[in-house]
C-alpha positions as CSV (number, residue, x, y, z in Angstrom):
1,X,-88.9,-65.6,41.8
2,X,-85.6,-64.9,39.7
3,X,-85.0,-67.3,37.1
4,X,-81.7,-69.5,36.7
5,X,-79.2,-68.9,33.9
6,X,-80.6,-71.7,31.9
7,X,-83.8,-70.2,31.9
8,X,-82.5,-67.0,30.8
9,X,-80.5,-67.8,28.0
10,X,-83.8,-69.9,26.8
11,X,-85.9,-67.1,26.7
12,X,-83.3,-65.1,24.9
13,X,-83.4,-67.5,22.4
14,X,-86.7,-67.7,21.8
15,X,-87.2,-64.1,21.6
16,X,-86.9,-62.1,24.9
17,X,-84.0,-59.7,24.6
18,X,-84.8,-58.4,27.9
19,X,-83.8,-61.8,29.8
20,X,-80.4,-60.9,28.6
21,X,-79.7,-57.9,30.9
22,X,-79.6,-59.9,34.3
23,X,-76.9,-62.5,32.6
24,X,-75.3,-59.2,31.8
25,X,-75.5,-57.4,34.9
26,X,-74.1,-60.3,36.9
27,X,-70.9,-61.1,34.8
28,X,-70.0,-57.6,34.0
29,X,-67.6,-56.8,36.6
30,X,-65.9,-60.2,35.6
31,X,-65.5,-59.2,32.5
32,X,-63.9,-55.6,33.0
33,X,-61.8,-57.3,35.4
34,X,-60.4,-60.0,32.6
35,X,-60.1,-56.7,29.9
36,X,-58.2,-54.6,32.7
37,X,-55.5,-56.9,32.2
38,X,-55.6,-56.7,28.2
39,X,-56.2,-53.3,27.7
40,X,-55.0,-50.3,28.9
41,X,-56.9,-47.0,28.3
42,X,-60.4,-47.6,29.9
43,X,-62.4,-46.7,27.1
44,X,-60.2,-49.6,25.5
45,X,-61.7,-51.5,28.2
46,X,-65.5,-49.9,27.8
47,X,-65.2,-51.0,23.9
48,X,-63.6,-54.6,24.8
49,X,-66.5,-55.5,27.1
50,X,-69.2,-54.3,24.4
51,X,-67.6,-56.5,22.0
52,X,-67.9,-59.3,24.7
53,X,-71.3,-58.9,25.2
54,X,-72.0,-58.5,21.6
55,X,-70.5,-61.6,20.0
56,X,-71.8,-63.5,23.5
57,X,-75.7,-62.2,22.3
58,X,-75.2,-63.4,19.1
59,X,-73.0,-66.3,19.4
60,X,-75.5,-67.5,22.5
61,X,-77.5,-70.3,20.4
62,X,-73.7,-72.0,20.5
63,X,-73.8,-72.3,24.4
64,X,-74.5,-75.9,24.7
65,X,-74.7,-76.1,28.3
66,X,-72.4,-79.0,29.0
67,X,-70.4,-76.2,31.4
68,X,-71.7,-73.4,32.9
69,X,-72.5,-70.1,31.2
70,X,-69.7,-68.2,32.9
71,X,-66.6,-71.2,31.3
72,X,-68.4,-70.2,27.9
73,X,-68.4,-66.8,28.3
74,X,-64.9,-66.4,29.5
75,X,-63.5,-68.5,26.9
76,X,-65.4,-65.9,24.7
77,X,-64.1,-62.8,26.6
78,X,-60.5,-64.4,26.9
79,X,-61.0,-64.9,22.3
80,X,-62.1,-61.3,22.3
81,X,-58.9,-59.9,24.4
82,X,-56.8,-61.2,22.2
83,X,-58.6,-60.4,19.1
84,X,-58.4,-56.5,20.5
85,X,-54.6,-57.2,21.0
86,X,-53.9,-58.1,17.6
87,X,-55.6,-55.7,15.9
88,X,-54.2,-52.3,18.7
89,X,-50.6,-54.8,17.0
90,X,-51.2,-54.0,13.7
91,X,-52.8,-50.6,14.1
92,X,-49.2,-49.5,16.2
93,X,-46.9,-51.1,13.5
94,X,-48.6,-49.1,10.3
């Protein structure tokens, strides 16, 4: 029986790191999808989406669950884009 997201992102927090792969496994694609469009090179893209799922691992005990998982973590991956952006800014004007 698979478990639901919820469920999931509870057992992460109490512990089970493993319970983590299926959310990332499922939203992935999404993700390289959403930092295709803000990066070009792809291992631009490979190190975007680590950073994603990164900060969404350790930022998870914030996900309230007033919406669902995928809002919060696009509004994270959307952050993280941008973050990338202005930082590949700054590192092309010096």
């Amino acid at each position: 029986m698979e478990r639901t997201e919820a469920e999931l992102i509870q057992a992460v927090l109490g512990g089970d790191a493993s319970s983590f792969e299926p959310l990332v496994l499922k939203y992935s694609p999404r993700l390289f999808a959403t930092a295709r469009r803000y990066a070009r090179r792809e291992d631009e893209v490979q190190d975007v989406v680590q950073e994603i799922w990164l900060k969404a691992y350790e930022k998870l005990a914030t996900f309230r669950g007033d919406a669902p998982f995928e809002h919060w973590l696009m509004r994270l991956a959307v952050r993280t884009c941008y973050d990338f952006l202005r930082s590949h800014q700054r590192s092309r004007e010096t």
